[in-house]
N, C-alpha and C positions, 0 to 999 in steps of 0.2 A: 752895168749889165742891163740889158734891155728885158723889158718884159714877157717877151716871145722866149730867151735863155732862163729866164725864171724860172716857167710854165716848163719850159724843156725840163729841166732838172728838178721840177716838185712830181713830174711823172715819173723819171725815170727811179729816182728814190722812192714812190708807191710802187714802180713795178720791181724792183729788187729787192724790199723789203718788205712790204705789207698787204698786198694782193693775197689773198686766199686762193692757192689751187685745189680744185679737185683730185686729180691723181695720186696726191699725195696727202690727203685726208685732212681738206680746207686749211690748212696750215700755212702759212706766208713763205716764201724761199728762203730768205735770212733763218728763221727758226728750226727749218728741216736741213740747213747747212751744217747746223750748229747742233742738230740731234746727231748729224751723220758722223761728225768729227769727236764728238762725245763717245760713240759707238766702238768709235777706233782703238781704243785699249790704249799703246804704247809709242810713246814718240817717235820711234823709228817709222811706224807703222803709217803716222802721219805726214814726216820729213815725207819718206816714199810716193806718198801718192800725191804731195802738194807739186815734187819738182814732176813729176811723171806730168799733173795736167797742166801743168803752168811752162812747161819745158824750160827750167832754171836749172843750172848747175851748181850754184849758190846764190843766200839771197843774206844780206843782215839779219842777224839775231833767229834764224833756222839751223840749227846743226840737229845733225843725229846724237841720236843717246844712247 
């Protein structure tokens, strides 16, 4: 792996996970992903909206409950 693909991927892992946004009250993406999916109450509830944004019909180890 060349040092430029390095540098590619120590950014893009600070920018998906530890960057602090403001809009969403300095908190990183990864953490307010994972408030969001805590939020969600009931597995159905999550099966639903994972295939809705991911447009999957099925995936391994997702079933509803």
């Amino acid at each position: 792996m060349t040092s430029v693909e390095w540098e590619t991927l120590k950014w893009v892992e600070w920018f998906n996970n530890r960057r602090l946004l403001e809009p969403i009250g300095y908190i990183p993406p990864a953490e307010a992903e994972e408030r969001c999916y805590a939020q969600l109450g009931s597995s159905q509830q999550r099966y639903q909206i994972h295939h809705r944004d991911f447009g999957t019909a099925d995936c391994d180890g997702c079933q509803p409950q």
